[in-house]
C-alpha positions as CSV (number, residue, x, y, z in Angstrom):
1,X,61.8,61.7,103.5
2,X,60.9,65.5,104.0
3,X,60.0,66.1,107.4
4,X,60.5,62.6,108.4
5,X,62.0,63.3,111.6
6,X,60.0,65.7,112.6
7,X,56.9,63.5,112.0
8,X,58.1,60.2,113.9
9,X,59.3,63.0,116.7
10,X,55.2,64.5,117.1
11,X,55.9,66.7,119.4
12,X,52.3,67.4,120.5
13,X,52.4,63.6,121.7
14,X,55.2,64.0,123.3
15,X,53.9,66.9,125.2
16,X,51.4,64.7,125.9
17,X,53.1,61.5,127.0
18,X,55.7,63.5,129.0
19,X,54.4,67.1,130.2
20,X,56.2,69.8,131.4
21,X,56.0,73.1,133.7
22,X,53.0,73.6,135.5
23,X,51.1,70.7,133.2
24,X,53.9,68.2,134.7
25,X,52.4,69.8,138.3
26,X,49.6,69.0,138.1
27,X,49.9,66.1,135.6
28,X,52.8,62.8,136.5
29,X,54.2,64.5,139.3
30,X,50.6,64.2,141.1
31,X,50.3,60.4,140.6
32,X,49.6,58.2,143.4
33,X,51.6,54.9,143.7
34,X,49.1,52.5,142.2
35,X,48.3,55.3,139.3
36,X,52.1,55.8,138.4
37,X,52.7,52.1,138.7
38,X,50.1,51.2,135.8
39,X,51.7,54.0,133.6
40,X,55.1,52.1,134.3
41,X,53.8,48.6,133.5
42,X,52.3,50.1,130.1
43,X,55.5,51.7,129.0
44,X,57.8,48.9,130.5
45,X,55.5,46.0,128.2
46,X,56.2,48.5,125.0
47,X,59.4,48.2,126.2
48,X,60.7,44.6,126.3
49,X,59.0,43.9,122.9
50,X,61.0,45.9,121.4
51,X,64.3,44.6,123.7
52,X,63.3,40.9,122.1
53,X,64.0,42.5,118.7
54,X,67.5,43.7,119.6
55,X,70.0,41.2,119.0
56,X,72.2,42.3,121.6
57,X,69.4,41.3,124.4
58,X,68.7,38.1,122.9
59,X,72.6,37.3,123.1
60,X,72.3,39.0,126.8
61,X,69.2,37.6,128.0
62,X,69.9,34.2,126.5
63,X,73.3,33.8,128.2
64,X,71.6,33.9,131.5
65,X,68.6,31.8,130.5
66,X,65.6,34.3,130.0
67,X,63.0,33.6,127.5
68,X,60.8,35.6,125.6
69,X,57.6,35.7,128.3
70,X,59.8,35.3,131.2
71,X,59.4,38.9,132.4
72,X,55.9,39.6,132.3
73,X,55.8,43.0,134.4
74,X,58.2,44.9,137.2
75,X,58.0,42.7,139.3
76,X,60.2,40.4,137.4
77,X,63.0,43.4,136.2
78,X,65.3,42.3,138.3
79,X,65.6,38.8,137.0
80,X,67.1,40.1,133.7
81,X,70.3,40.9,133.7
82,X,72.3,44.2,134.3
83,X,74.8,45.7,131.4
84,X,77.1,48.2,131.5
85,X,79.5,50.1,129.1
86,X,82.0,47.4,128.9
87,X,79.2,45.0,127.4
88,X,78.5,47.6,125.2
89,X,82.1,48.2,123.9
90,X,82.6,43.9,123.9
91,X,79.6,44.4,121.2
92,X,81.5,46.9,119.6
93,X,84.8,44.5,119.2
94,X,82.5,41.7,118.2
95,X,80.3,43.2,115.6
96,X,81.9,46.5,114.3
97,X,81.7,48.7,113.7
98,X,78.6,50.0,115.9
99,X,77.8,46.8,117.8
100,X,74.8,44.9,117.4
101,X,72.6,47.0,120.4
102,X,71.9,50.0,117.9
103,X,68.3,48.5,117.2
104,X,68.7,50.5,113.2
105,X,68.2,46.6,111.6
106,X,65.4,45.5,109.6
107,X,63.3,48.3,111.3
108,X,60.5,49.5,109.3
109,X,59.2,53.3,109.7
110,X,62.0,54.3,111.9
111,X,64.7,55.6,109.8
112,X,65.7,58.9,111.6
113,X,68.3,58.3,113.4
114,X,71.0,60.4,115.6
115,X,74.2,58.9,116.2
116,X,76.6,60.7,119.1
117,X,79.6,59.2,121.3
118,X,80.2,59.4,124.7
119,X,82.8,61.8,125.8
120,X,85.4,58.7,127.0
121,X,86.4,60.1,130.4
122,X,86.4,56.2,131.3
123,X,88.0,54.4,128.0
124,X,87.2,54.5,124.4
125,X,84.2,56.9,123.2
126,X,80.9,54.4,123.3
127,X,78.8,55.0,120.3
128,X,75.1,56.5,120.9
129,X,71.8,55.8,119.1
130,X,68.6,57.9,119.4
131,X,65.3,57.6,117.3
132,X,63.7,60.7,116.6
133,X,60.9,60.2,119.2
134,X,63.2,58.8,121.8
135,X,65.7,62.1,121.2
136,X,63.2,64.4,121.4
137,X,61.9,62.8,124.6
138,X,65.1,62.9,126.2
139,X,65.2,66.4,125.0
140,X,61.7,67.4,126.8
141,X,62.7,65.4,130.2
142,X,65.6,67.7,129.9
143,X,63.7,70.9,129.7
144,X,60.9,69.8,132.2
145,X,64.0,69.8,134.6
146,X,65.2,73.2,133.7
147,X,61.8,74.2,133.6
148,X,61.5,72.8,137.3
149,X,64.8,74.7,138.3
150,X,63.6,78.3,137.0
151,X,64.6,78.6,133.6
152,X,62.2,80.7,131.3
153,X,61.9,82.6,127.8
154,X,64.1,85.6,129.3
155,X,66.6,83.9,130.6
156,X,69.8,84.0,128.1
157,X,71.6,80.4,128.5
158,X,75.2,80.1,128.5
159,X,76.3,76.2,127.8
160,X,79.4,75.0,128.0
161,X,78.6,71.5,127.1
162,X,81.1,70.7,124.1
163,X,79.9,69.7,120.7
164,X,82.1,67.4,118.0
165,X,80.7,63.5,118.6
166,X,80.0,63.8,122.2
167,X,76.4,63.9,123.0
168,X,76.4,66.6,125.6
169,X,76.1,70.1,123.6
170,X,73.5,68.8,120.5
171,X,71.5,67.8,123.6
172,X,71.4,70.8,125.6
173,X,71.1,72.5,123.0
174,X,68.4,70.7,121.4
175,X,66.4,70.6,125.3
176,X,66.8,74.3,125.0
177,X,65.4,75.6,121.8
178,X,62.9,73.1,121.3
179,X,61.6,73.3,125.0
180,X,62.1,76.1,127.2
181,X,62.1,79.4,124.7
182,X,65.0,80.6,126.3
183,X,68.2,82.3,124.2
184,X,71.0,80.0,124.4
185,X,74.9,80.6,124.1
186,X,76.3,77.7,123.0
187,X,80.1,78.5,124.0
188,X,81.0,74.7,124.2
189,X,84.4,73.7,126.2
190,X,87.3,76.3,126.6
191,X,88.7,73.9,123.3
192,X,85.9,75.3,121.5
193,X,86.0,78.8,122.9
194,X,88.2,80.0,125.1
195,X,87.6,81.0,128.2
196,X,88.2,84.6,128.6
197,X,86.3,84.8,125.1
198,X,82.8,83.3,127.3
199,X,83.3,85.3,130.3
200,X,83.2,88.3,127.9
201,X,80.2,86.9,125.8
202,X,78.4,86.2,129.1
203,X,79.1,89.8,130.1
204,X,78.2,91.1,126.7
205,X,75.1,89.3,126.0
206,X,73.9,89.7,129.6
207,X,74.3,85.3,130.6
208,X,71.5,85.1,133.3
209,X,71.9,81.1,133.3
210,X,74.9,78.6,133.3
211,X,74.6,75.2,132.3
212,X,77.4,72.5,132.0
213,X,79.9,70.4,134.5
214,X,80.5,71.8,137.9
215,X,84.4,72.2,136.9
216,X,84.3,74.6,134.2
217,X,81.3,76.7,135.2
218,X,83.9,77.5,138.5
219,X,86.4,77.5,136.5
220,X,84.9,80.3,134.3
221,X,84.2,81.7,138.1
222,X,88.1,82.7,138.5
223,X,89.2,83.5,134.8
224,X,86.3,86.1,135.1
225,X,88.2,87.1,138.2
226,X,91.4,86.9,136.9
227,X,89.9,89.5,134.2
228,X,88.9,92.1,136.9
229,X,84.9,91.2,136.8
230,X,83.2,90.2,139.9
231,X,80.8,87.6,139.2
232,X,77.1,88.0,141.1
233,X,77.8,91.4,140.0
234,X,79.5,92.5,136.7
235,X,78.2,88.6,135.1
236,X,74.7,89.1,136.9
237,X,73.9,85.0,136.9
238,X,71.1,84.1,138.7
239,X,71.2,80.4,138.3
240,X,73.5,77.7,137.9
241,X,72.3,74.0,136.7
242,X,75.5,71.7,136.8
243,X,76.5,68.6,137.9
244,X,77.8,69.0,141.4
245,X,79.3,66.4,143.6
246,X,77.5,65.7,146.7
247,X,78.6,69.0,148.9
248,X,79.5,70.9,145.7
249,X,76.6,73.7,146.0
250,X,78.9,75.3,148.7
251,X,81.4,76.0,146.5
252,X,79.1,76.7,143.5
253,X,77.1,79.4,145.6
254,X,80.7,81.0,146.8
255,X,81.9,81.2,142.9
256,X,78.6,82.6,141.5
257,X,77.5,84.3,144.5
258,X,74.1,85.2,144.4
259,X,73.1,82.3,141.8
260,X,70.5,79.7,142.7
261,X,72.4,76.4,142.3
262,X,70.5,73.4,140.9
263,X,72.4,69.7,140.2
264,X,70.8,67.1,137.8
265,X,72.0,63.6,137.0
266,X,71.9,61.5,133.4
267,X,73.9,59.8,131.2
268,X,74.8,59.4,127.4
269,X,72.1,56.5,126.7
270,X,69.6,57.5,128.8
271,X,69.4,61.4,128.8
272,X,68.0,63.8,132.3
273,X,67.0,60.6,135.2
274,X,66.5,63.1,138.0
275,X,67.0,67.2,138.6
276,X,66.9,68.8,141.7
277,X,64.0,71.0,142.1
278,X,63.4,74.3,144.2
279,X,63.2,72.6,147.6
280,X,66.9,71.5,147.1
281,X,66.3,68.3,149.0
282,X,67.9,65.6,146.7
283,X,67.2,65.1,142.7
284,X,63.9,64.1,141.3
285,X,63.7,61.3,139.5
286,X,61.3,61.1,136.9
287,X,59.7,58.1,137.5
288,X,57.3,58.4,134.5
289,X,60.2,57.9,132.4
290,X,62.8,55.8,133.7
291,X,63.1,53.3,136.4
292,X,66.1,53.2,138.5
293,X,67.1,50.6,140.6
294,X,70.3,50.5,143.0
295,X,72.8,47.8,142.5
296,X,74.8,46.4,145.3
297,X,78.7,47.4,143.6
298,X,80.1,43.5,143.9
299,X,77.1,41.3,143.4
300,X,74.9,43.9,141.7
301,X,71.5,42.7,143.6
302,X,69.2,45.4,144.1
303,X,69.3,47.4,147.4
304,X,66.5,48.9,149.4
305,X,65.9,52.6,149.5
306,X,68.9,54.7,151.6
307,X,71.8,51.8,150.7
308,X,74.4,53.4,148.1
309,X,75.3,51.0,145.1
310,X,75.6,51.6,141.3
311,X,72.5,53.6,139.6
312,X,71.2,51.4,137.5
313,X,68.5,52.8,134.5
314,X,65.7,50.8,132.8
315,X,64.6,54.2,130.1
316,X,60.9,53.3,129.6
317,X,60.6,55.7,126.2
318,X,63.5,54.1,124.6
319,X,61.1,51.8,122.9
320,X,62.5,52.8,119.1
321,X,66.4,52.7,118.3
322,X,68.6,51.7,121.1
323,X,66.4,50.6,123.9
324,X,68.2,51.4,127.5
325,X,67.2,48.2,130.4
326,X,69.0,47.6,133.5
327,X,71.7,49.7,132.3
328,X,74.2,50.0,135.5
329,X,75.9,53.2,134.9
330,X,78.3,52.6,137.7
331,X,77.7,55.9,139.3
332,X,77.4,56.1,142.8
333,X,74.3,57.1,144.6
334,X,71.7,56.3,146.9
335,X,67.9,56.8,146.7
336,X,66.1,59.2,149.8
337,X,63.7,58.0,152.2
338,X,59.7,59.3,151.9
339,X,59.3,62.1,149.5
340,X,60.3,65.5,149.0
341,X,58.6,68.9,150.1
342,X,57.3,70.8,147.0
343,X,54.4,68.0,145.5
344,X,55.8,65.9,143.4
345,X,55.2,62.2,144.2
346,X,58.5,61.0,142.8
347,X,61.4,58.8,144.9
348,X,64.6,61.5,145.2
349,X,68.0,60.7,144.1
350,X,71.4,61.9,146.6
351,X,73.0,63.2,143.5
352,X,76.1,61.9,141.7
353,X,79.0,60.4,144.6
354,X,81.5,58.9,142.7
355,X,82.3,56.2,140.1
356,X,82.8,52.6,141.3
357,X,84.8,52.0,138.4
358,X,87.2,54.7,139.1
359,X,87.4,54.1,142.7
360,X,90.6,53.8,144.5
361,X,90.5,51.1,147.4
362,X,93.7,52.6,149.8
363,X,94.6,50.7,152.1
364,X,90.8,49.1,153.1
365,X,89.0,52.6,152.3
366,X,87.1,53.6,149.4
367,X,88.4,57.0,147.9
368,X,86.6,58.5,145.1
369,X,88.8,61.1,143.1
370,X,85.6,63.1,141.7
371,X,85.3,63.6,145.9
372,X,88.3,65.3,146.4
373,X,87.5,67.9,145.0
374,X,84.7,68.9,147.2
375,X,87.1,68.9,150.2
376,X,89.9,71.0,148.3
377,X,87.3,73.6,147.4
378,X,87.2,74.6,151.6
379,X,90.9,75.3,151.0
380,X,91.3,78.7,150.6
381,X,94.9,78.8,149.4
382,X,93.5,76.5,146.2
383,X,91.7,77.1,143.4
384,X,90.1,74.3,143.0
385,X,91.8,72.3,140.6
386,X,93.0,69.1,141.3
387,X,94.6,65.7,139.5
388,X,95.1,62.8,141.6
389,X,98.0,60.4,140.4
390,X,97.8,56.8,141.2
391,X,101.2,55.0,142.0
392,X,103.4,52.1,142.8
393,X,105.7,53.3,146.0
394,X,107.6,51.5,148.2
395,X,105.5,47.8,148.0
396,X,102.3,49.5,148.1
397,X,99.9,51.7,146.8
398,X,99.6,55.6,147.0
399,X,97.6,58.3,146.4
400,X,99.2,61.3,145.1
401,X,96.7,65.1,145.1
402,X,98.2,67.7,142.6
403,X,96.2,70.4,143.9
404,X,96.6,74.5,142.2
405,X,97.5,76.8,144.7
406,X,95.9,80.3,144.0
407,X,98.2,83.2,142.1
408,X,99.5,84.1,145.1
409,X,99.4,81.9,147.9
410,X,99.9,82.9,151.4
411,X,102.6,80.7,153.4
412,X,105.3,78.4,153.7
413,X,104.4,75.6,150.8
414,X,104.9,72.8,153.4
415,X,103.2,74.0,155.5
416,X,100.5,74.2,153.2
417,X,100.9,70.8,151.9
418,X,100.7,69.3,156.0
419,X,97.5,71.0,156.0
420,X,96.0,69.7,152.9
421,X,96.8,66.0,154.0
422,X,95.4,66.4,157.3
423,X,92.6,67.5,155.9
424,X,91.5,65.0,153.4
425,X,92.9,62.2,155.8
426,X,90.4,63.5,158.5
427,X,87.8,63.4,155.7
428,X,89.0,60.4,153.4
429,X,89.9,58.3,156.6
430,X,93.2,57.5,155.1
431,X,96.3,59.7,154.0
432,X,97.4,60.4,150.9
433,X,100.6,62.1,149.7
434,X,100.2,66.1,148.2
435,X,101.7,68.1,145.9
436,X,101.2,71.3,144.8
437,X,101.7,73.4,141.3
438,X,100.7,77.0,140.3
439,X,97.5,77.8,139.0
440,X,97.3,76.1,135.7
441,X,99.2,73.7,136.1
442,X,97.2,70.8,136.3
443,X,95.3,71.8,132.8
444,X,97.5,69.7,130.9
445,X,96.7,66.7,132.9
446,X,93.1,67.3,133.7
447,X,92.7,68.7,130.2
448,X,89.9,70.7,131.6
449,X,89.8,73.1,128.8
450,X,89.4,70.3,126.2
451,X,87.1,68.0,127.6
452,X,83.2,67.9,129.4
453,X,84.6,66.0,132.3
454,X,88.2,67.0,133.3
455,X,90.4,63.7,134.2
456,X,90.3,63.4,137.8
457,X,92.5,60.2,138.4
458,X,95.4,59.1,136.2
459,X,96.3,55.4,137.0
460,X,100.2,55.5,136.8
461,X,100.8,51.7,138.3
């Protein structure tokens, strides 16, 4: 049908439903508890009638003994079980090939639909489902937290989400020109243009903005170094809205000096859950769209406010194709006591600390590999780039860092290497073993040119 999409999309409803810039001000972000509550319960009923519809949650829900009127508000969320990606890719297996949680059977009215991947950094690409309303949604949450970080219509956007299947660069892209007026470059990965080709686009077309993962956007910091141009000066960016780990503005700031550095966290199925805003005091999350819970990491029971578990993501406008409930993401994070300083009445997020399913337990301590990086970044003989290689040595398990040393270190190399494990033992609180390469030579490994998320840990047991 002509114009379907756009029809089931309605974007003035949208708009409506889900306001942004100042009209999110003074709109959601201004609702009291009991006020934002109702709006919850009304989206969350809409919700689970739609879940009942999906085969997937009647198999799920079933298994563990829910019936249909067995969840009759919030208050009763947690008695449903959680899911994550590997019951998504078991649905895969068993009904192929795109599972039996896409929600696109027997559905009258509703057949727009957007199919992406994940970019599988943690196993085998998960397939992706959007309605037109629910993609459009996830677009405008998007924007509202670019909006909320300073973006405009004169800003000129340089992406460097990638495109192909993966979700990441239709949606940015999509969030951008639908939403925010701004001009958007969409340079993709360093696969999809190389990198000393976008640090001259963003120096030809005047880049006031970055967007993408923390890696690359430094990355692009150094090869436009390598080149002879000084970013903050000759690549004039004002703002930076990544995906940081939790002390990775530091190192952001000192790349892009001069940049206002903003982190937001989402996912594949659910889109934007929470963006930091101009207070810089944890990420918002927007609780008129999504309610997140934190999951204890062994017996996935929900934790109070301050304990750090597993996010996990009910999406309350997923009520089309692919609904999203008590979806545990397995990142790590933590939600903020009281509320934040600029207005909006909205719990705060810590930001992104790790995955529990790529943790490494050494020797009784949990060691994050997405973490390392943050302490290798205070190194000043590094780069930044980093692959950590887990092995079988000796009877027991190790930890190996191949860190980048600069072009031209300063120093005897073991020397260097001493001083690298002391440091992340004093901040790990256990030792691991280091190595170190010239710059580049992790890239194979990490594939950081080729993928949105570089590969951080490489299991070699």
């Amino acid at each position: 049908m002509v114009g379907g999409y756009f029809n089931e999309a309605n974007a003035a409803h949208i708009l409506e439903e889900y306001p942004l810039g100042d009209a999110f001000l003074a709109g959601p972000a201004q609702l009291n508890s009991d006020a934002l509550r109702a709006l919850q319960e009304r989206r969350f009923a809409v919700l689970m009638q739609r879940g009942w519809e999906i085969p997937f949650y009647q198999r799920h829900w079933g298994q563990h003994g829910i019936e249909p009127g067995d969840i009759r508000s919030i208050d009763d969320l947690a008695k449903l079980p959680s899911f994550s990606k590997l019951d998504l890719m078991a649905s895969v297996e068993a009904y192929p090939p795109y599972g039996d949680f896409h929600g696109m059977d027997g559905v009258e009215g509703r057949k727009n639909v957007v199919m992406h991947t994940t970019s599988g950094t943690t196993g085998a690409p998960q397939p992706l489902f959007f309605g037109a309303w629910d993609r459009e949604v996830q677009n405008a949450l998007l924007a509202r937290a670019y909006l909320l970080q300073g973006i405009n219509e004169r800003d000129v956007v340089h992406s460097v989400y990638g495109f192909g299947m993966v979700n990441g660069g239709h949606y940015i892209r999509e969030a951008v020109l639908h939403f925010t007026g701004a001009l958007l470059l969409p340079a993709g990965t360093g696969l999809e243009t190389r990198s000393e080709q976008q640090v001259d686009l963003m120096q030809r077309f005047g880049a006031t903005a970055i967007v993408g993962f923390a890696d690359y956007i430094l990355k692009l910091a150094a090869v436009a170094r390598e080149k002879g141009l000084e970013p903050g000066r000759d690549i004039p960016i004002r703002m930076v809205s990544g995906h940081l780990s939790s002390d990775g503005h530091e190192a952001m700031a000192k790349a892009w000096p001069g940049a206002q550095i903003y982190d937001w966290y989402g996912v594949g199925d659910t889109g934007v859950v929470a963006a930091e805003g101009p207070d810089h005091d944890g990420l918002y999350i927007w609780e008129d769209a999504h309610l997140v819970e934190i999951l204890d990491r062994d017996s996935l029971a929900p934790l109070d406010d301050g304990g750090a578990g597993n996010i996990c993501v009910t999406a309350l406008f997923k009520n089309t194709i692919y609904p999203v409930i008590r979806f545990n993401t397995n990142d790590v994070s933590s939600v903020l006591p009281g509320r934040g300083g600029i207005g909006i009445n909205f719990r705060r997020l810590v930001g992104f600390q790790g995955r529990s399913d790529n943790m490494v337990k050494l020797r009784g301590v949990n060691v994050y590999p997405t973490g390392i990086g943050a302490i290798l970044n205070d190194i000043e003989a590094l780069n930044g780039e980093y692959v950590c290689r887990l092995v079988h040595r000796s009877g027991r398990e190790e930890l190996i860092v191949v860190a980048e040393v600069q072009a031209d270190p300063v120093g005897d190399a073991s020397t260097l290497e001493a001083l690298i494990s002391e440091t992340l033992r004093q901040r790990l609180g256990v030792t691991v073993l280091v190595e170190l390469t010239g710059a580049g030579g992790t890239a194979s490994l990490s594939q950081i040119e080729a993928r949105q998320k570089p590969i951080r840990l490489i299991d070699e047991r």
